[in-house]
C-alpha positions, 0 to 999 in steps of 0.5 A: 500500500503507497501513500499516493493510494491513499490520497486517490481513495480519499478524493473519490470518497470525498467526491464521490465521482470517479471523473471530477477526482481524477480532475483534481489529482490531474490523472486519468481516469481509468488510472484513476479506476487501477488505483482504486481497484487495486487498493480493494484489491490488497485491502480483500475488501470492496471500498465503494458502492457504485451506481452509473456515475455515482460511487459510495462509501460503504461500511468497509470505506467509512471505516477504512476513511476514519483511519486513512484522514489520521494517517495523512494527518499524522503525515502532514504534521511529520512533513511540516515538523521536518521542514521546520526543522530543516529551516531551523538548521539552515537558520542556526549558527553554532557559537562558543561566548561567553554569557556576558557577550550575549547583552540584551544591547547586542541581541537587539541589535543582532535580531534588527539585521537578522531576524530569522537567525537561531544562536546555539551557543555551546558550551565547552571546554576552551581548550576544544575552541580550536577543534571547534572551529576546524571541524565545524562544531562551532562556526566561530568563537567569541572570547576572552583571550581570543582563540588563536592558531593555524587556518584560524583568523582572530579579529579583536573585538575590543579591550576590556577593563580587568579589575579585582574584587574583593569584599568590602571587609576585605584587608584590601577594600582601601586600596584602589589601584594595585598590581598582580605581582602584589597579589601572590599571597592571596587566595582566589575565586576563579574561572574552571581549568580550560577556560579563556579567562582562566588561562589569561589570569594564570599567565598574567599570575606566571609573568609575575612570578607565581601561581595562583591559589585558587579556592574556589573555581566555577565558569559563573561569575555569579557563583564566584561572587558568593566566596568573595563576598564571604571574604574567602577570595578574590576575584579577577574579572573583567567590568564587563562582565561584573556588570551583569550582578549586583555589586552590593559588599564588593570592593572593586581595585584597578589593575595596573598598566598592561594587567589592566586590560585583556582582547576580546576577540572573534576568530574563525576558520579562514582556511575555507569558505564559512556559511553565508549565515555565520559570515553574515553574523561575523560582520554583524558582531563586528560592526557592533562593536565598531559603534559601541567603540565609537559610541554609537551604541 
């Protein structure tokens, strides 16, 4: 049995005319007839009543039109999920960021140039960034430091602000301005193993002379700030992303000369040709920052 039978059984029933639905399915109408018979045929049962021009539904038809108008339902539903899913596919960009990227400023701005655009941003490992990218699980990357590497184009986005942040009971709640090479001594909340900011902030730790002693790791700022307002760490972060949560029993320092800032940067596989839709949401994410750089944001 095809799905096509179904559809011609279905038209003559609703019609009741062997001519008329064979004008509707543009088929002839002996072809029509075949059909027909043949669906009786494998069925062991005769579907209709036939009178001169007239065909009817019988018991055997009624039944067998019940079960039908479900299956061509459930049919049209399966074809409508797929081309929505298959039209998602083609709208969808597979990215790593961090949440802090993702502002309520830049969603407006990104869904204003593309409207129909699907953001999958996937959370791994930074050190699988690079992989990412070669083996097109992520279209391109959005971080902090950026990702860097062969076949691999990285396009600096902006320098960030990068503060420590203490309690405001903290021992250095007075101070305002201080260096990392003043900080070996004391314990931090940090970023997990394998994360952008993390390697950033151990090297910055490493050009000064030690290793940080980190108590506490998590990849949520929001989660770090808890052991830091409970004065059991410090925490080294950028001011973008400290924005985001409340800083009420913080104490914010300034970092000196180059400690104070880090690259945020967009990179992706330059090696071939991207998808027109991620080389669409590369420009976007650039030009935003071009305004917001230049304050037009």
């Amino acid at each position: 049995m095809e799905w096509q039978q179904l559809v011609y059984f279905k038209c003559v029933a609703s019609t009741e005319n062997m001519g008329e639905a064979a004008k509707i399915l543009h088929i002839s109408q002996p072809a029509l007839s075949t059909a027909i018979k043949n669906l009786e045929k494998e069925l062991e049962v005769p579907l209709f009543e036939r009178k001169k021009n007239k065909i009817y539904l019988n018991k055997y038809g009624s039944a067998f039109l019940f079960r039908v108008d479900k299956v061509l339902s459930e049919i049209e539903a399966a074809r409508k999920e797929l081309r929505t899913m298959r039209e998602t596919e083609l709208n969808k960009v597979t990215v790593m960021c961090p949440i802090t990227f993702m502002t309520p400023e830049f969603m407006n701005y990104l869904y204003e140039k593309i409207p129909n655009i699907v953001i999958e941003n996937r959370h791994i490992d930074y050190s699988a960034a690079k992989d990412g990218l070669l083996d097109g699980t992520l279209d391109l990357c959005v971080l902090s430091p950026p990702v860097v590497g062969k076949k691999i184009e990285t396009i600096p986005l902006e320098l960030q602000r990068m503060v420590i942040i203490t309690s405001a009971t903290h021992r250095l709640a007075s101070v305002d301005e201080i260096s990392f090479a003043e900080l070996s001594e004391e314990k931090f909340a940090a970023y997990a193993e394998n994360t952008g900011p993390r390697a950033d902030f151990e090297e910055k730790c490493r050009r000064r002379g030690f290793k940080p002693n980190i108590v506490f790791e998590s990849n949520s700022i929001r989660d770090m700030i808890n052991p830091v307002k409970a004065g059991r760490g410090i925490l080294y972060s950028s001011v973008e992303a400290l924005s985001m949560y409340s800083q009420e029993g913080l104490h914010i320092i300034r970092l000196k000369d180059e400690d104070a800032t880090t690259v945020l940067g967009l990179s992706i596989r330059n090696d071939k040709p991207i998808r027109p839709l991620a080389e669409t949401l590369k420009n976007t994410i650039i030009e935003f920052f071009k305004n917001k750089n230049n304050g037009g944001l």
